[in-house]
ZAMARGU-4260 file (C-alpha; in steps of 0.2 Angstrom, whole numbers, plus 5000, padded with zeros to 4 digits):
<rodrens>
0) 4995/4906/4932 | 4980/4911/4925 | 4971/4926/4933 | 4956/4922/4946 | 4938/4924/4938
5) 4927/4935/4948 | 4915/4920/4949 | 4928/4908/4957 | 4935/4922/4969 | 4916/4928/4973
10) 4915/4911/4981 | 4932/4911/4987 | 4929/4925/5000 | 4912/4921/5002 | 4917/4904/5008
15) 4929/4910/5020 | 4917/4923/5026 | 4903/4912/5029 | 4912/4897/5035 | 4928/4905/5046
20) 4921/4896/5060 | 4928/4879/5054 | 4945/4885/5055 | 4948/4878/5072 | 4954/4892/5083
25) 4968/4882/5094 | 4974/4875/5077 | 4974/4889/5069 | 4992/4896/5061 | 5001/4909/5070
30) 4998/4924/5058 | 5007/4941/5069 | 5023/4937/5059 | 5018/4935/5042 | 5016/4947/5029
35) 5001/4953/5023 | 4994/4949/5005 | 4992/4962/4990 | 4974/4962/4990 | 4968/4953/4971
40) 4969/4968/4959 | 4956/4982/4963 | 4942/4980/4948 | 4941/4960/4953 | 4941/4963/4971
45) 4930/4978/4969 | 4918/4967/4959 | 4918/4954/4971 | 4917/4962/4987 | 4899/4973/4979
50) 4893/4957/4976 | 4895/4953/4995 | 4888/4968/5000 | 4872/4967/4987 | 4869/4951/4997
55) 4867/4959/5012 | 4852/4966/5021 | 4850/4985/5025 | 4851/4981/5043 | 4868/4972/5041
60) 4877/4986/5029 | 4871/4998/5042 | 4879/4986/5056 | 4896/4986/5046 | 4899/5006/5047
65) 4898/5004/5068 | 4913/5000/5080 | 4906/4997/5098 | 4916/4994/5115 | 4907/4980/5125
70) 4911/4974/5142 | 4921/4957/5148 | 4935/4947/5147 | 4928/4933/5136 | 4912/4935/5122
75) 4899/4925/5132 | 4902/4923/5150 | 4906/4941/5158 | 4906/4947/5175 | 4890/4951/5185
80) 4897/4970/5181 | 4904/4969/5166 | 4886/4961/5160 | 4876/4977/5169 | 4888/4987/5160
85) 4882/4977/5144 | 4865/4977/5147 | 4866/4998/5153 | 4871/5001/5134 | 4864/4988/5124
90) 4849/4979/5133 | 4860/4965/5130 | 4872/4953/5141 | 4887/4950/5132 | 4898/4953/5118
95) 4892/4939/5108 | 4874/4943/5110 | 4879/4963/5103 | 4888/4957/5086 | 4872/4945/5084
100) 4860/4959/5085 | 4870/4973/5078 | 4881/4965/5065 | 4895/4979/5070 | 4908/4979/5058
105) 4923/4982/5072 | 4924/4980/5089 | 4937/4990/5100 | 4945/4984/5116 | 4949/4993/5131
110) 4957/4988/5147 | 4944/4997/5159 | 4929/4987/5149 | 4938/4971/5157 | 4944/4968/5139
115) 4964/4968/5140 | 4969/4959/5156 | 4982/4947/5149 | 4988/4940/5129 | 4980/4922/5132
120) 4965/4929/5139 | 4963/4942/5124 | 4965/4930/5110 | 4952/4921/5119 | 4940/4936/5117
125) 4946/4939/5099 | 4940/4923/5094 | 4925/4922/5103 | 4919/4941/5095 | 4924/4932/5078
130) 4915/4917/5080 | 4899/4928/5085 | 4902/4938/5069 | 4905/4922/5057 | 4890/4915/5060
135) 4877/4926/5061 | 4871/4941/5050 | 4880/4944/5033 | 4894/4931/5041 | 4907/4946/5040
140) 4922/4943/5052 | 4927/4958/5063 | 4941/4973/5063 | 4946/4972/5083 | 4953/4986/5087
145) 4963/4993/5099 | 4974/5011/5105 | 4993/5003/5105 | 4998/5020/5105 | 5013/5015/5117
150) 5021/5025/5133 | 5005/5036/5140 | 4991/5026/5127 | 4994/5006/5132 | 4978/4994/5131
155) 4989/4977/5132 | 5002/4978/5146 | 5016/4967/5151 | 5019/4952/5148 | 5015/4961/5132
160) 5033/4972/5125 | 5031/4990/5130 | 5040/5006/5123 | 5041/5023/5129 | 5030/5029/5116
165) 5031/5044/5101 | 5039/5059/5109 | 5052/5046/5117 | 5056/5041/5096 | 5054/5057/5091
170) 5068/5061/5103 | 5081/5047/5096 | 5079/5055/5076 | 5077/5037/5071 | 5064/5030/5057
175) 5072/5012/5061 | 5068/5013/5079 | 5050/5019/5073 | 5050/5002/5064 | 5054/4991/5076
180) 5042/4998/5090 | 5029/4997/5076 | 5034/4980/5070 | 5035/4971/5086 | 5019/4981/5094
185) 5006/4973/5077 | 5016/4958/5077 | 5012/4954/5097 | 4994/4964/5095 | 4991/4951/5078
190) 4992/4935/5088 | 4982/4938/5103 | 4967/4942/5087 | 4968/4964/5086 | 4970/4967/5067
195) 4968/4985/5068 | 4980/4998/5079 | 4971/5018/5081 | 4989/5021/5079 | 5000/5032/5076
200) 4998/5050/5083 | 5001/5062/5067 | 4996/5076/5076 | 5011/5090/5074 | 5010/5096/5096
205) 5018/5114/5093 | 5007/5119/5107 | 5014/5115/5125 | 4999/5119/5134 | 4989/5103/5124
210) 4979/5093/5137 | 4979/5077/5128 | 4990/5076/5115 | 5009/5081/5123 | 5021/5065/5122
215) 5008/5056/5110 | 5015/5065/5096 | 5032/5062/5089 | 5037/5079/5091 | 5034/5098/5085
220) 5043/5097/5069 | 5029/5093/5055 | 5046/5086/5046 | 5050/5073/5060 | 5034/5069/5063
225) 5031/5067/5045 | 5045/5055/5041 | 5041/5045/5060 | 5022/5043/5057 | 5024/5038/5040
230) 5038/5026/5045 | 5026/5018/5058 | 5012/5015/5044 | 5021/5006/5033 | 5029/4996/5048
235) 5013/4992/5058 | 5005/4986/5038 | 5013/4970/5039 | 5004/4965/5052 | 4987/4976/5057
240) 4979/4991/5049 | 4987/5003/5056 | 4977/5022/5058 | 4984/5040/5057 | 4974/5051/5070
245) 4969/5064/5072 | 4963/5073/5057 | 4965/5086/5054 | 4976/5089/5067 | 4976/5092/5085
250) 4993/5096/5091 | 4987/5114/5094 | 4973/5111/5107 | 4973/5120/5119 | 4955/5109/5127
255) 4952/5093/5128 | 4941/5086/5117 | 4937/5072/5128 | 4925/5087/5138 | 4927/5101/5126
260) 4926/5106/5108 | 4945/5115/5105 | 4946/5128/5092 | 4962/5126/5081 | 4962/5148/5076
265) 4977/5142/5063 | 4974/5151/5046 | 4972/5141/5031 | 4991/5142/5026 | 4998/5137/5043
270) 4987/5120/5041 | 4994/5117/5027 | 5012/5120/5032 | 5009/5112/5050 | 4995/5102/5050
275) 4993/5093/5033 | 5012/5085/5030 | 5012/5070/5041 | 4992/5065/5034 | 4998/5069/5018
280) 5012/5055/5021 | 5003/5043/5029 | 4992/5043/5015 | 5008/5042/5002 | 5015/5028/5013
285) 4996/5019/5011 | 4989/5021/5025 | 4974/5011/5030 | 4963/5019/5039 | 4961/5039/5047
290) 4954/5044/5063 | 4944/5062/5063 | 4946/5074/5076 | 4933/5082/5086 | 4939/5101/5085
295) 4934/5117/5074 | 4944/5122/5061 | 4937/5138/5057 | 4950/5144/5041 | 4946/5127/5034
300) 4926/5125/5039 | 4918/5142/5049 | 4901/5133/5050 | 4905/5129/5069 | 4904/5111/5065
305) 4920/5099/5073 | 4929/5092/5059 | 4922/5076/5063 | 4904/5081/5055 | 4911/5093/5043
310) 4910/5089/5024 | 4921/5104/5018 | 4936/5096/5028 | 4931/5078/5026 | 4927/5076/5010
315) 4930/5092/5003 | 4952/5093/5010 | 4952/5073/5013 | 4943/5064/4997 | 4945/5076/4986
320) 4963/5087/4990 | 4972/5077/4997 | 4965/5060/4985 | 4962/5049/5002 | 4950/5036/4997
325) 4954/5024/5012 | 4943/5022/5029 | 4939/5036/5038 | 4933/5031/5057 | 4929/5044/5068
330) 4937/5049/5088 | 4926/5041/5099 | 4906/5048/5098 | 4906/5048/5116 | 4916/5061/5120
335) 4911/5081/5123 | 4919/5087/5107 | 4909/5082/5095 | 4892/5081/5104 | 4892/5100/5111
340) 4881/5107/5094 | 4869/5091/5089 | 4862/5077/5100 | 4866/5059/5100 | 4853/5053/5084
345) 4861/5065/5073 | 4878/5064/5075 | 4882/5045/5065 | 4869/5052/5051 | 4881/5070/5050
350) 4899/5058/5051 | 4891/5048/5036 | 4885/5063/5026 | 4903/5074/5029 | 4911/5055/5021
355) 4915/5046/5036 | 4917/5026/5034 | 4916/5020/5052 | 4906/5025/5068 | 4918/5023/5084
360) 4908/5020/5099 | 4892/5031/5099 | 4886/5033/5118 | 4868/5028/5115 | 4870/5013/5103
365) 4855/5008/5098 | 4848/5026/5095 | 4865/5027/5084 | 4862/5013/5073 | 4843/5015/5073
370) 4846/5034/5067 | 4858/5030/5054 | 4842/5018/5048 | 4828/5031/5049 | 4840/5041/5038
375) 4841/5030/5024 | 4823/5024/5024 | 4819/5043/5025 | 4830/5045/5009 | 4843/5059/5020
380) 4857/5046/5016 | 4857/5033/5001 | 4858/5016/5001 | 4873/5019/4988 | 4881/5030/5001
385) 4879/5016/5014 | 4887/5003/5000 | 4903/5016/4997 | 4908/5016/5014 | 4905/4996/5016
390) 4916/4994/5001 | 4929/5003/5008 | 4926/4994/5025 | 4927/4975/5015 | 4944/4981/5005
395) 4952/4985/5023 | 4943/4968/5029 | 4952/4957/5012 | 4969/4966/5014 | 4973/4965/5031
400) 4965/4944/5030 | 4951/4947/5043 | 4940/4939/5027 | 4952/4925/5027 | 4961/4923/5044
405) 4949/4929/5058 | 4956/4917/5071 | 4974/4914/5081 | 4980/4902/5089 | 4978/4904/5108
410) 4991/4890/5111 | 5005/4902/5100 | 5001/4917/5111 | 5016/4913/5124 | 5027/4913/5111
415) 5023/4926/5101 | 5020/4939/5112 | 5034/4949/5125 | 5047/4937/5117 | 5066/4940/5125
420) 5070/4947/5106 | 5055/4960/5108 | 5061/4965/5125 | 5078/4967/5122 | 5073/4976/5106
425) 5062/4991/5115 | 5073/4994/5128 | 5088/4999/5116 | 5077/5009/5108 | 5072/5017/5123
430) 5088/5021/5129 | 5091/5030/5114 | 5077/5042/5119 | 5082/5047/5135 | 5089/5067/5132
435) 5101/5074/5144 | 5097/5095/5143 | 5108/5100/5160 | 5122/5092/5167 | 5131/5109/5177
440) 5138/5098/5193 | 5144/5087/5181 | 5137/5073/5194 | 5130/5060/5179 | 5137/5048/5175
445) 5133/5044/5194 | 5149/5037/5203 | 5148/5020/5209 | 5153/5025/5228 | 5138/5038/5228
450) 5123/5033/5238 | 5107/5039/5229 | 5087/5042/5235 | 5075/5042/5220 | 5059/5054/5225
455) 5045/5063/5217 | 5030/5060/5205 | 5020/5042/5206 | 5002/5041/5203 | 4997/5027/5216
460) 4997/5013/5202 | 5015/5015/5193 | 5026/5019/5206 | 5044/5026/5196 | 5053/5031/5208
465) 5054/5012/5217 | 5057/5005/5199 | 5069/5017/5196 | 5080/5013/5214 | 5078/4996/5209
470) 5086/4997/5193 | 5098/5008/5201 | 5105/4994/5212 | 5106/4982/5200 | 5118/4993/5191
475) 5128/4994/5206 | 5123/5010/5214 | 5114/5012/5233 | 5099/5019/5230 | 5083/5020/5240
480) 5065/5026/5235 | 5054/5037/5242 | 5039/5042/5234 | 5029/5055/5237 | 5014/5055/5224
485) 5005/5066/5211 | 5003/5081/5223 | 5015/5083/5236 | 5010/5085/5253 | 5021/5096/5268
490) 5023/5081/5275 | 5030/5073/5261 | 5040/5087/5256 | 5048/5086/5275 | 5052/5067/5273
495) 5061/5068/5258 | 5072/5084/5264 | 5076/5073/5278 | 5079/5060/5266 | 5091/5070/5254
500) 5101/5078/5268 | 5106/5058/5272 | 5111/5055/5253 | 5124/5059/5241 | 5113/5062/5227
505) 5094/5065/5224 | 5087/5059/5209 | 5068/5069/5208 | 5056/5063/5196 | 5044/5075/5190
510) 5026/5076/5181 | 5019/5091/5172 | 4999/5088/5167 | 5003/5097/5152 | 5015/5114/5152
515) 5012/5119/5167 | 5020/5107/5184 | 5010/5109/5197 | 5014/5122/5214 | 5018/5107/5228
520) 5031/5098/5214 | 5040/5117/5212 | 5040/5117/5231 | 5048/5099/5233 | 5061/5103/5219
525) 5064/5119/5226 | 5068/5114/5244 | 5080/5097/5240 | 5088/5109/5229 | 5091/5120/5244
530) 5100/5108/5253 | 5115/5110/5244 | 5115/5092/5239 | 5116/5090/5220 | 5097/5087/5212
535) 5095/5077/5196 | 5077/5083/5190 | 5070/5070/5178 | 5053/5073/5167 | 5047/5057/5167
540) 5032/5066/5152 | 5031/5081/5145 | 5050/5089/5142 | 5044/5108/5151 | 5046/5104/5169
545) 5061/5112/5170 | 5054/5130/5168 | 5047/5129/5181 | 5061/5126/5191 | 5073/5140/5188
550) 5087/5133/5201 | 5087/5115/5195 | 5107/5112/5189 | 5103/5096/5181 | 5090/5089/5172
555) 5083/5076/5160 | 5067/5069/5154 | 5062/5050/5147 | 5045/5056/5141 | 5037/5039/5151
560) 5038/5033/5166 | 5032/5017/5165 | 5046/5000/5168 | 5054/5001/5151 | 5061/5021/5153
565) 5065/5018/5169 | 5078/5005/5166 | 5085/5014/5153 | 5086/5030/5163 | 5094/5018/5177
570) 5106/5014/5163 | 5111/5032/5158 | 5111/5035/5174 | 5123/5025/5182 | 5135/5027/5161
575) 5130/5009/5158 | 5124/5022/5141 | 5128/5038/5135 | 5112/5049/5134 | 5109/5051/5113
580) 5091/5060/5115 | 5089/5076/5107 | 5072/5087/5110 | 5057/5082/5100 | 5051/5099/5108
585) 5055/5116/5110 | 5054/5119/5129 | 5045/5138/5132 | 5050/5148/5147 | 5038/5148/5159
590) 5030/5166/5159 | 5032/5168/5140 | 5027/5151/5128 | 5032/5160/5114 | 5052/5164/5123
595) 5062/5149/5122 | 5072/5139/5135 | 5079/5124/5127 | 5077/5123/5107 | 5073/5111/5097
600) 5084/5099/5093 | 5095/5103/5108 | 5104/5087/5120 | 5119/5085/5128 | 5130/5068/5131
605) 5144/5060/5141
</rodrens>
């Protein structure tokens, strides 16, 4: 076949930009399975795709490098809060009204913005933002975007498939478990109408004490997280743009850059030999797109800007080191990190200077855009400038078929999405993740006589510990739950001694925020354990609860709590399966985080 001339594809994509909205949305084909197309070679697309932008006004190429949050469950008829919300950020109503006026190039979806409720409803929001997009401004349709982390970072819940999230594959060694999670987490986010994933976590969390990354990360091994993060691009790829975060790196925060701006005090060699390997895969896997981080890296930038508005690390390590020439979005602009040393107008001009491509939710949205416009009519930022990072934008739009395939089929959503296939498919794989580290009373595999109370750790909204009794008995054991939530009380504490002392076996479910469990869970575990009755301790997050319970004989952790990890511990519990999992982490002892407890690595079985 003759190749495409630049003429006859320029009006190819035009068309389907311009004129998407003709492709009936209830008609449209399912797309979540299907492969994504090479993109036409890169000097035709290239040529095409400037001629798009050329087209385009300054207001609208502006409006491509922003990616704004807006409230509601559909694009034109929200709540009466979810349109205060709307009009407290935009001056506007609803969703439609913000991509008319704006012209964002993405908009991400959140479960707290009334976004995510159920699949059905969500492909009915996708198409709705798409329609707004196709027919107004440059006609552009939208990245929709969304954190699918799994486990601990979940937008679209159940009916949706659910896994246990990275730390929980870090912990089964296997890149094809990695694929299928990815796999079947973009085919399902695919046909509710999210093309792109802020997934996965690349960060290398060597640091226990991290306050936000933890179990998001595959592990502390920059070799496992390598080979899992860069296993995960090139499964989520054939179906959404998939994004490596958070660059360049955050696994050794010690602050949250939600409220703080953490300091990463690696030298310059360590980065490189911690930090750097699972971006550098990701981008030799082809990564689509890479999400800053808000932190200071001093060894590699020590102006005391976060990485976010820093050229040296953005454009000087990621364009021109490491040969990235991808789309960089930045963390959200609404969090502490990266607002602590420049206020809000300067901030989207800095990102675009240090090479950024995409604006993520700026907190004063119209002062964003407007400042990003002031910049180029004052000549601060070029007009060529703004054009690279649309070009970049517009080759991720024609690869991933947003140009071409904007809408899905709301009918197909049912069929598509939590399929039996997908269900039965995450919960092997997170049964494979569940690590045994103590067995000494050699009580697991529970006998079928024993009768069993599940205790512990719930957070008022997932209750584990009645999930985990119910799976219990449905494998044939007596189990009851009692939970006694986040913190403890005497009370509490009382009632399930009571409890205990009237069981065989006492299965306690525990929750660190980070390193460090908190005083009233040490007191629980403490006092069932006093009984004399045998205690199974089970970290349902972060693997280092155990240090701080010194007499716990037995112990395990599933790195989630939510339904999935529960069933399969109920499952490894009762030796319906052998425990496989092997530490993603080295566990520290408690008063020293530099002694080690449990290495790396380390799992026992049965």
């Amino acid at each position: 076949m003759a190749p495409i001339s630049s003429r006859r594809l320029t009006r190819v994509v035009a068309a389907a930009a311009a004129l998407a909205l003709v492709l009936a949305p209830a008609a449209a084909a399912p797309t979540s399975a299907v492969a994504a197309p090479a993109a036409p070679s890169g000097v035709i697309s290239d040529l095409v795709l400037k001629q798009l932008i050329k087209r385009m006004t300054l207001e609208e190429k502006v409006g491509q490098l922003f990616v704004t949050q807006a409230w509601g469950e559909n694009a034109t008829n929200p709540s009466a809060a979810d349109k205060a919300n709307n009009q407290l950020y935009f001056g506007l109503d609803n969703a439609s009204q913000i991509v008319q006026k704006y012209h964002p190039g993405g908009v991400i979806l959140f479960q707290n913005n009334n976004n995510t409720n159920n699949p059905p409803q969500i492909a009915g929001l996708t198409n709705g933002l798409q329609r707004a997009a196709v027919t107004s401004g440059a006609h552009l349709p939208l990245m929709i975007s969304t954190d699918q982390e799994q486990g601990i970072v979940t937008r679209m819940h159940e009916p949706a498939t659910m896994f246990a999230g990275s730390q929980a594959l870090g912990a089964t060694r296997r890149t094809a478990d990695v694929c299928t999670e990815a796999t079947i987490t973009g085919q399902e986010l695919r046909a509710v109408g999210i093309n792109q994933n802020f997934s996965p976590d690349s960060d290398v969390n060597d640091n226990p004490a991290n306050p936000v990354i933890g179990v998001r990360s595959y592990g502390s091994d920059p070799a496992l997280v390598s080979s899992m993060a860069s296993t995960a691009v090139k499964c989520f790829q054939n179906n959404v743009a998939a994004t490596a975060k958070h660059f360049p790196g955050h696994g050794n925060a010690d602050t949250d850059s939600h409220t703080g701006i953490p300091i990463i005090n690696r030298s310059a060699a360590d980065w490189h030999a911690i930090d750097q390997p699972p971006f550098a895969a990701d981008i030799a896997a082809g990564i689509d797109s890479i999400m800053t981080a808000h932190l200071e890296v001093p060894s590699l930038d020590p102006s005391g800007d976060p990485a976010t508005l820093s050229a040296p690390i953005m454009t000087g390590i990621l364009r021109n080191q490491m040969h990235y020439d991808g789309v960089v979005v930045t963390d959200a602009l609404n969090m502490a990190g990266v607002r602590t040393k420049y206020g809000d107008d300067r901030v989207p001009v800095l990102a675009i200077k240090a090479g950024v491509d995409q604006l993520l939710m700026p907190p004063l949205f119209d002062l964003a855009y407007n400042s990003v416009l002031k910049a180029v009519h004052s000549g601060e930022i070029s007009v060529a400038r703004i054009e690279q990072s649309d070009l970049r934008i517009l080759r991720l739009k024609l690869k991933d078929r947003v140009l071409t395939q904007p809408f899905v089929n709301e009918k197909a959503v049912s069929q598509l999405v939590g399929t039996p296939q997908h269900l039965a498919a995450a919960q092997a794989v997170t049964d494979r993740g569940i690590t045994l580290v103590k067995n000494d009373d050699h009580v697991l595999p529970l006998a079928k006589s024993a009768k069993v109370l599940v205790t512990g750790w719930d957070n008022g909204v997932t209750i584990p510990t009645t999930a985990l009794a119910s799976d219990l008995t449905s494998a044939g054991i007596t189990a009851t739950a009692l939970p006694t939530g986040a913190v403890p009380t005497a009370a509490s504490v009382s009632a399930a001694v009571a409890a205990a002392q009237q069981n065989d076996v006492t299965i306690l479910l525990t929750r660190s925020s980070a390193a460090v469990l908190g005083a009233s869970q040490q007191t629980l575990a403490a006092q069932l354990i006093a009984t004399g009755k045998p205690v199974v301790v089970v970290a349902v997050q972060n693997a280092f609860d155990i240090a701080y319970i010194p007499t716990a004989r037995n112990y395990l952790t599933s790195y989630y709590y939510g339904p999935v990890s529960m069933t399969s511990l109920a499952r490894v519990l009762a030796g319906k399966v052998a425990p496989t999992g092997k530490l993603p982490v080295r566990i520290p002892t408690a008063n020293d985080v530099n002694a080690t407890l449990y290495p790396f690595g380390y799992g026992l079985t049965y």
